[in-house]
GUKOLVEX-66515 format. One record per atom (N, C-alpha, C, O): atom name; x, y, z. Coordinates in Angstrom, 3 decimals, always signed. Example, Ala and Ser with C-alpha at 12.3 -4.5 7.8 and 13.67 -1.06 7.14 Angstrom:
// GUKOLVEX-66515
site N; X +13.190; Y -5.690; Z +7.800
site CA; X +12.300; Y -4.500; Z +7.800
site C; X +13.200; Y -3.300; Z +7.800
site O; X +14.236; Y -3.319; Z +8.465
site N; X +12.850; Y -2.250; Z +7.080
site CA; X +13.670; Y -1.060; Z +7.140
site C; X +12.900; Y +0.030; Z +7.870
site O; X +13.409; Y +1.138; Z +8.039
// end
This chain:
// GUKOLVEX-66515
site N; X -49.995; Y +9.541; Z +30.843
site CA; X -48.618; Y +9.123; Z +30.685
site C; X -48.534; Y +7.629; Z +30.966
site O; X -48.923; Y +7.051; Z +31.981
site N; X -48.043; Y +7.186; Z +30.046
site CA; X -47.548; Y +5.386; Z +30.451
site C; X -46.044; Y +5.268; Z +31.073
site O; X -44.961; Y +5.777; Z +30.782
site N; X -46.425; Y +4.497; Z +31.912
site CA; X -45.032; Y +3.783; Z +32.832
site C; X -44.751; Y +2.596; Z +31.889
site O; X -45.611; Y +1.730; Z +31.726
site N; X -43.502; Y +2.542; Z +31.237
site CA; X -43.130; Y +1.056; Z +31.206
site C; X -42.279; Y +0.230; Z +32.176
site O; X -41.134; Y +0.407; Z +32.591
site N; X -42.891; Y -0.415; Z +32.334
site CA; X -41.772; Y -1.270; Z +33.653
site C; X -41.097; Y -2.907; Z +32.826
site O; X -41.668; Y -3.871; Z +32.315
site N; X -40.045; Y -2.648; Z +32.984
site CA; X -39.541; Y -3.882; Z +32.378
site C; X -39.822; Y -4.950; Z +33.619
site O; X -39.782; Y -4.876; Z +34.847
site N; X -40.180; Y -6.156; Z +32.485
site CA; X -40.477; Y -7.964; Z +33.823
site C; X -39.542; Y -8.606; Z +33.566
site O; X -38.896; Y -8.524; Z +32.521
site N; X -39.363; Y -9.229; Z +34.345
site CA; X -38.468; Y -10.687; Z +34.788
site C; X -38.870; Y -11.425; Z +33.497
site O; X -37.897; Y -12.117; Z +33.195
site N; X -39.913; Y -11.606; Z +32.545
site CA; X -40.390; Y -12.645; Z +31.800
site C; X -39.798; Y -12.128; Z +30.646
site O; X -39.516; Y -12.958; Z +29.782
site N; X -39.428; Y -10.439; Z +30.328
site CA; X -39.761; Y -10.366; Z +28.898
site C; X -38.064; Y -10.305; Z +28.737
site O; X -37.091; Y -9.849; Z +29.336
site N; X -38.361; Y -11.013; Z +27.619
site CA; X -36.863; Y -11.392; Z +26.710
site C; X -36.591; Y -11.020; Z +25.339
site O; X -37.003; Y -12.030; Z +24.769
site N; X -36.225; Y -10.343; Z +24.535
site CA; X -35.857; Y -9.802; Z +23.586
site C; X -35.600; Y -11.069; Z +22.430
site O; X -34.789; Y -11.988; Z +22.317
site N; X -36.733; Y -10.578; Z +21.676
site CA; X -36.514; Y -11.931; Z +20.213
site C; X -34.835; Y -11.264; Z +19.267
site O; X -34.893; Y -10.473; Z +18.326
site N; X -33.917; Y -11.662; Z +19.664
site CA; X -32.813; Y -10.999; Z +19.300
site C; X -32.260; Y -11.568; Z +17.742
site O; X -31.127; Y -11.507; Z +17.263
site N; X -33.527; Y -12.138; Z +17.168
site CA; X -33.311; Y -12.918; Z +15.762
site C; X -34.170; Y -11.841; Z +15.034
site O; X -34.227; Y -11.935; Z +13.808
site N; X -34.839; Y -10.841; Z +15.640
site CA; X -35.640; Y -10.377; Z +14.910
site C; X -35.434; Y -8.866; Z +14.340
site O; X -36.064; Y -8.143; Z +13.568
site N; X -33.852; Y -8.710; Z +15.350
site CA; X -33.137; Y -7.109; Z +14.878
site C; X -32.682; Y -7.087; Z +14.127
site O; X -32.330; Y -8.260; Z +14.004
site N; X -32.189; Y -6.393; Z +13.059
site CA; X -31.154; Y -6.010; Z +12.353
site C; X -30.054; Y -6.093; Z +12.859
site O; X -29.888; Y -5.500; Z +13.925
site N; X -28.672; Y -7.032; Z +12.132
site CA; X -27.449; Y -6.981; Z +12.468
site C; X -26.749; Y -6.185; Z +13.436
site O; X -25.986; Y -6.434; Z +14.370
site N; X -27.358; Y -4.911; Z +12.805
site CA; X -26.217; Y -3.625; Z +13.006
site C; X -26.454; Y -3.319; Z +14.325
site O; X -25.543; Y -2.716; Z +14.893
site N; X -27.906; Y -3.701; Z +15.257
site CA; X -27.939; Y -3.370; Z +16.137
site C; X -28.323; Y -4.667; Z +17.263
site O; X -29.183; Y -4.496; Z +18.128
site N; X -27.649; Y -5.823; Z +17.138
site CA; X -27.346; Y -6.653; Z +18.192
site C; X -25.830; Y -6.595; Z +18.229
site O; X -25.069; Y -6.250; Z +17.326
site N; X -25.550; Y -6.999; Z +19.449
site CA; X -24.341; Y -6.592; Z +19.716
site C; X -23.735; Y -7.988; Z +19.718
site O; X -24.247; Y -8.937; Z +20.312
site N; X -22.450; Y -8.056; Z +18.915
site CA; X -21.580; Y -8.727; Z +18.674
site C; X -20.513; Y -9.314; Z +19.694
site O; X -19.628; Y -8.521; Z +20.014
site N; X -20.463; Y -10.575; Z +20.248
site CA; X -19.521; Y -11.166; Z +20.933
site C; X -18.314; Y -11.325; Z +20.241
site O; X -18.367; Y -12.029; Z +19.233
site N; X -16.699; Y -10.583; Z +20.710
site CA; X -15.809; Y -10.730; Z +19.925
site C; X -15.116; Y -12.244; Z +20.296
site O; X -15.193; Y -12.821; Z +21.381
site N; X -14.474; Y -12.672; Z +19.170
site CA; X -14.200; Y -14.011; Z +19.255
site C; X -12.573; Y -13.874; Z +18.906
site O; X -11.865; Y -14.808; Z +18.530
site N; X -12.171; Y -12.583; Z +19.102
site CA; X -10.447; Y -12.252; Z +18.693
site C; X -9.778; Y -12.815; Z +19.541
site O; X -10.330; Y -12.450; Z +20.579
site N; X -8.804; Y -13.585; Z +19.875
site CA; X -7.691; Y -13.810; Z +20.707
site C; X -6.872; Y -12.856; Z +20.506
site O; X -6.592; Y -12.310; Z +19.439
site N; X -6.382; Y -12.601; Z +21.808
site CA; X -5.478; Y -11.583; Z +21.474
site C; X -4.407; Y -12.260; Z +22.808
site O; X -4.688; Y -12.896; Z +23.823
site N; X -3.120; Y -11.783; Z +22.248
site CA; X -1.668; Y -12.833; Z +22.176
site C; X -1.287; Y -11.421; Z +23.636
site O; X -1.255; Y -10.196; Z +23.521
site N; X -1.075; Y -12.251; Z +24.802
site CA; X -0.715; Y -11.763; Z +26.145
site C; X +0.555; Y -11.149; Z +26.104
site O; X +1.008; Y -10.262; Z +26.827
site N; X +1.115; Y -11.808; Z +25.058
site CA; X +3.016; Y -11.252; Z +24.589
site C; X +3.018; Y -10.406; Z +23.908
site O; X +4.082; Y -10.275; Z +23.304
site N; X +2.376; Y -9.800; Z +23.721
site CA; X +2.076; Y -8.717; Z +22.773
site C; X +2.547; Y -7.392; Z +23.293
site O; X +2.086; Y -7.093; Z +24.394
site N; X +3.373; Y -6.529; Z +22.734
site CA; X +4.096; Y -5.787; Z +23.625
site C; X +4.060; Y -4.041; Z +22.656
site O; X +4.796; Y -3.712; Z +21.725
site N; X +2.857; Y -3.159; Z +23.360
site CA; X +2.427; Y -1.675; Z +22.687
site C; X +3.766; Y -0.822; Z +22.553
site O; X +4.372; Y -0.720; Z +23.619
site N; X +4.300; Y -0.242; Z +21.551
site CA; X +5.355; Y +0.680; Z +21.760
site C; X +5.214; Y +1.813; Z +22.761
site O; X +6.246; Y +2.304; Z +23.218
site N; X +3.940; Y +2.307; Z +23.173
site CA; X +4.179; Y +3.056; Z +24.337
site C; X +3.006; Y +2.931; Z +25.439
site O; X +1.860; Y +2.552; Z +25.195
site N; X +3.397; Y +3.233; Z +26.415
site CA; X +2.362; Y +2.303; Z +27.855
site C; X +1.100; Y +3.799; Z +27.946
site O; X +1.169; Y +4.964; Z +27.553
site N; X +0.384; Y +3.262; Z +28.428
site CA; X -0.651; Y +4.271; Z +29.090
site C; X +0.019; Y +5.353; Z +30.386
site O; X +0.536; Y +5.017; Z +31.452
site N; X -0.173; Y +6.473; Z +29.934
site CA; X +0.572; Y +7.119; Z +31.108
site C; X +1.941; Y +7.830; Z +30.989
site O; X +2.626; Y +8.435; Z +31.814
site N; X +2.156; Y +7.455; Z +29.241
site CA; X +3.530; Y +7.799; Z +28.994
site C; X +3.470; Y +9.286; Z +28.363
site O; X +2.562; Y +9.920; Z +27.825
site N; X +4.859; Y +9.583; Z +28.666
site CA; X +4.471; Y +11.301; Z +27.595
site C; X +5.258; Y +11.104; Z +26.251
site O; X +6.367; Y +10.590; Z +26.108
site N; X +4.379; Y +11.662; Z +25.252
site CA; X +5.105; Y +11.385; Z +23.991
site C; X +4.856; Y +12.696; Z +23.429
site O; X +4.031; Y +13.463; Z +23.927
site N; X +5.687; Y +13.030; Z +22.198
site CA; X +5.467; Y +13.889; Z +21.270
site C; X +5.213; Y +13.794; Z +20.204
site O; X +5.892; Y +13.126; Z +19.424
site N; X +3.846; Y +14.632; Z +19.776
site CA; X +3.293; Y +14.264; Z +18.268
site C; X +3.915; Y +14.935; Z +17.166
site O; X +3.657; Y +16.056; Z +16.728
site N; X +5.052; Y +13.827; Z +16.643
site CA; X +5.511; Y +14.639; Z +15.714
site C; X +5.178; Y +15.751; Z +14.368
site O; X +5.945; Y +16.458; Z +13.716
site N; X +3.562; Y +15.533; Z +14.280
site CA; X +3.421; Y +16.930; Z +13.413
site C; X +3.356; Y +18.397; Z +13.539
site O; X +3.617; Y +19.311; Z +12.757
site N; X +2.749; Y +18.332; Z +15.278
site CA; X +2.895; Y +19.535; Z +15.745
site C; X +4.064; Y +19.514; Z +16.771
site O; X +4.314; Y +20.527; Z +17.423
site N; X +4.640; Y +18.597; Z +16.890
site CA; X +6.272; Y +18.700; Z +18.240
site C; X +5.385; Y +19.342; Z +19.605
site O; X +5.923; Y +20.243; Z +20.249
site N; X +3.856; Y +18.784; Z +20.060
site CA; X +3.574; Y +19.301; Z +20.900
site C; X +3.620; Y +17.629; Z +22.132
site O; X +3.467; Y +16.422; Z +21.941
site N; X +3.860; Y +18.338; Z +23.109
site CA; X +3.879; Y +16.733; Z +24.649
site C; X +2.783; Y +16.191; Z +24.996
site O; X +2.046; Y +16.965; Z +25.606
site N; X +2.545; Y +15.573; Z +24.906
site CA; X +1.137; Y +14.886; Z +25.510
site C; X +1.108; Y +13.406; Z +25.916
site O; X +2.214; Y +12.868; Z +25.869
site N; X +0.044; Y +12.600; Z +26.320
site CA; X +0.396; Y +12.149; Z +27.608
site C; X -0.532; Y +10.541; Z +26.490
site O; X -1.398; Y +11.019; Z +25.758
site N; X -0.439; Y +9.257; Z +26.374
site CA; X -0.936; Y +8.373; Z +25.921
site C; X -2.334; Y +8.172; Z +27.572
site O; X -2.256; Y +8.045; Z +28.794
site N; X -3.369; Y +8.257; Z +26.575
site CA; X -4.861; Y +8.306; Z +28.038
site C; X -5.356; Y +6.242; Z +27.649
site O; X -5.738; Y +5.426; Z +28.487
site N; X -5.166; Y +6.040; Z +26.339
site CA; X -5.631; Y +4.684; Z +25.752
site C; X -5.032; Y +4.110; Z +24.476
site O; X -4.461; Y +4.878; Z +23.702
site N; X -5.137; Y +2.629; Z +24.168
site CA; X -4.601; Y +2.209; Z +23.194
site C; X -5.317; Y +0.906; Z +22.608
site O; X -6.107; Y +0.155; Z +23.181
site N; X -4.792; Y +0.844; Z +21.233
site CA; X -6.283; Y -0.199; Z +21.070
site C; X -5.329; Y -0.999; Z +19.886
site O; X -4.836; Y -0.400; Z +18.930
site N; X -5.130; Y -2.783; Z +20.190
site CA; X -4.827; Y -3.036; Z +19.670
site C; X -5.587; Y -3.645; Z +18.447
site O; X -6.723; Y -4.110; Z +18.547
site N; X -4.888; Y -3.607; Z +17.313
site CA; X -5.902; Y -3.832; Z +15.910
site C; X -4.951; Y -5.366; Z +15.253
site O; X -3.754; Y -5.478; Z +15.518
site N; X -5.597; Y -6.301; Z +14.512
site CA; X -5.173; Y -7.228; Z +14.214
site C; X -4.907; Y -6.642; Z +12.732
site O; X -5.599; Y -5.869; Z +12.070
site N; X -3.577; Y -7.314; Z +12.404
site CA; X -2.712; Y -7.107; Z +10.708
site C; X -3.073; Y -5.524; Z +10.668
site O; X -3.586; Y -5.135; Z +9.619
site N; X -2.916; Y -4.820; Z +11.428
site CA; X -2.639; Y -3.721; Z +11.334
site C; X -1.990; Y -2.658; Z +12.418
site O; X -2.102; Y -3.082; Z +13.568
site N; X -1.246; Y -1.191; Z +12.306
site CA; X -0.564; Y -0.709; Z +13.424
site C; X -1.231; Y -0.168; Z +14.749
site O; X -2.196; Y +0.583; Z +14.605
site N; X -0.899; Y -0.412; Z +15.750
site CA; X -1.631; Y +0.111; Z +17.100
site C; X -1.540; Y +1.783; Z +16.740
site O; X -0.634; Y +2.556; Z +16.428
site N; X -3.434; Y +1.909; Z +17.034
site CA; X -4.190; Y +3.231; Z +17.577
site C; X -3.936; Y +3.351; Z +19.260
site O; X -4.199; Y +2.533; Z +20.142
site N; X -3.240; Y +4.873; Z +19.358
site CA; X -3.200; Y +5.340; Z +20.352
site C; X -4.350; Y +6.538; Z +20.711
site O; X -4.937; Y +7.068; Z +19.768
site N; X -4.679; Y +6.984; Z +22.229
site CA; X -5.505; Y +7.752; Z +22.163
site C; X -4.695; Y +8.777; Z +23.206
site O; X -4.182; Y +8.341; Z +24.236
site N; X -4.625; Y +10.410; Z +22.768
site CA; X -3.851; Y +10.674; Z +23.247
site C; X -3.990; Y +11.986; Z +23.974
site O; X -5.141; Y +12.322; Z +23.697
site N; X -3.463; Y +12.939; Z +24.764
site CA; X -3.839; Y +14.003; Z +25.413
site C; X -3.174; Y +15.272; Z +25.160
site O; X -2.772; Y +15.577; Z +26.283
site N; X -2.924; Y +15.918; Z +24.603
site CA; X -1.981; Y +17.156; Z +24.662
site C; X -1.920; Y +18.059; Z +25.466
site O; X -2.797; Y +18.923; Z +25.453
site N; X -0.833; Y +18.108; Z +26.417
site CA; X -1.054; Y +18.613; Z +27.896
site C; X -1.141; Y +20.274; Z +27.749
site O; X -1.748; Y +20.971; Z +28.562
site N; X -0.557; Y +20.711; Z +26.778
site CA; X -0.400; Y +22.795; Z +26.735
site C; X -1.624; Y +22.848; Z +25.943
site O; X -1.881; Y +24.050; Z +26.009
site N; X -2.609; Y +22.281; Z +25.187
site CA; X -3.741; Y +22.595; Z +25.005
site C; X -5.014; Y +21.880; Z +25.630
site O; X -5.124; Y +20.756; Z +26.120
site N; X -6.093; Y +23.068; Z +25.424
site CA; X -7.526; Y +22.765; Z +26.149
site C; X -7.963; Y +21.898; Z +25.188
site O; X -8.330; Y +22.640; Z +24.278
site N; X -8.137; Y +20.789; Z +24.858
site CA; X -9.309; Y +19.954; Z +23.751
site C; X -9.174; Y +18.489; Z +24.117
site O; X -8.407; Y +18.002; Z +24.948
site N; X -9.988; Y +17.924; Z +23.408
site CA; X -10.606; Y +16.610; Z +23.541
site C; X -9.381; Y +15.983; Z +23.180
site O; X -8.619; Y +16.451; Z +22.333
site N; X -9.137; Y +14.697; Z +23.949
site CA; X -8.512; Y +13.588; Z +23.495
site C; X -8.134; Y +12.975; Z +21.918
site O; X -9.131; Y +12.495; Z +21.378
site N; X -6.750; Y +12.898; Z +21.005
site CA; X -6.977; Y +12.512; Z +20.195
site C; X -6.916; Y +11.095; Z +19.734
site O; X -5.865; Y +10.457; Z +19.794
site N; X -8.133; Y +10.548; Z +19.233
site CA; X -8.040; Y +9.304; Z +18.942
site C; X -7.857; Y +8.772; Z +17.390
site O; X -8.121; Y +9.349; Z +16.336
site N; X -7.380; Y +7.630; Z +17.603
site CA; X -6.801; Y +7.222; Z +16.302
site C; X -5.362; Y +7.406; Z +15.419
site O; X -5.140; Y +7.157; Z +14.235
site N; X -4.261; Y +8.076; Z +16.740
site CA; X -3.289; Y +8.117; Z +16.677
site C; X -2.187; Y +6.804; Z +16.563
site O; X -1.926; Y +5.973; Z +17.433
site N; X -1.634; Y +6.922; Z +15.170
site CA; X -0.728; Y +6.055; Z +15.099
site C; X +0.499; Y +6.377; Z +15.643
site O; X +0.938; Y +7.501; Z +15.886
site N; X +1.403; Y +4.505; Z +15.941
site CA; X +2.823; Y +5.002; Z +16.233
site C; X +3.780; Y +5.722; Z +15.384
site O; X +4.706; Y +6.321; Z +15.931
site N; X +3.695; Y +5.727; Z +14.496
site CA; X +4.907; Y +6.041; Z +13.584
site C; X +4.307; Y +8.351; Z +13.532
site O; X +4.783; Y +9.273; Z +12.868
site N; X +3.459; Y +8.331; Z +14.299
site CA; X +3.136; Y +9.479; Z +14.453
site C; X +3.719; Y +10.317; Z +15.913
site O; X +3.717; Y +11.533; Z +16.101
site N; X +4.145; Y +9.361; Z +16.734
site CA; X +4.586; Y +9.812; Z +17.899
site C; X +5.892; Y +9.657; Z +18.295
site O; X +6.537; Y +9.126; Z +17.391
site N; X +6.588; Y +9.913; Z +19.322
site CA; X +8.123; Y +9.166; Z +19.558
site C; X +7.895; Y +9.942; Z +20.805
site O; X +7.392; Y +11.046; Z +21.013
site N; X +8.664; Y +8.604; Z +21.931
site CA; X +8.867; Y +9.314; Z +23.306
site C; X +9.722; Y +9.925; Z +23.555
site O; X +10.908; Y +9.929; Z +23.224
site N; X +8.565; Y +11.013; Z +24.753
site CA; X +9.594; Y +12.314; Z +25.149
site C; X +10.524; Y +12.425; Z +26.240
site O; X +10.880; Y +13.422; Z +26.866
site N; X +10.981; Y +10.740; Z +26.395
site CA; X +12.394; Y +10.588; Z +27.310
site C; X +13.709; Y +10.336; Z +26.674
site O; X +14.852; Y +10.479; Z +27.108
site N; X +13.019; Y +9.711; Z +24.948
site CA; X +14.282; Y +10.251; Z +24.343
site C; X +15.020; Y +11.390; Z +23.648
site O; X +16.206; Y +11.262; Z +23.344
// end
């Protein structure tokens, strides 16, 4: 069996990967005034199924509408991501 032990010396020729797999420094500004229609933590309802669930994340996208990621509290399943606003409305109004 071989041990690899990574050294202090060795440095990754990072000109020599393929695009797809060096990782990209984002260079987006993103505007501090920028204000999500609903906060993390909020309960909303997804209007296709009228079921409550809870906003877990949100991701803002440039020239296009904020992805929410979201929880549905009366069912067992995974988080849904890629939820738009015009898909939800809060459940305090």
């Amino acid at each position: 069996m071989t041990v690899h032990m990574r050294t202090e010396e060795f440095k990754p020729n990072r000109t020599a990967l393929p695009r797809r797999l060096v990782g990209r420094r984002s260079t987006r500004v993103v505007n501090p005034e920028y204000a999500f229609e609903f906060e993390i933590g909020q309960r909303v309802i997804l209007l296709c199924t009228d079921e409550l669930a809870i906003v877990v994340g949100r991701t803002q996208l440039i020239d296009c509408e904020d992805e929410y990621v979201i929880e549905i509290l009366a069912a067992d399943c995974a988080p849904l991501d890629r939820v738009q606003t015009h898909m939800l409305v809060d459940a305090a109004a």
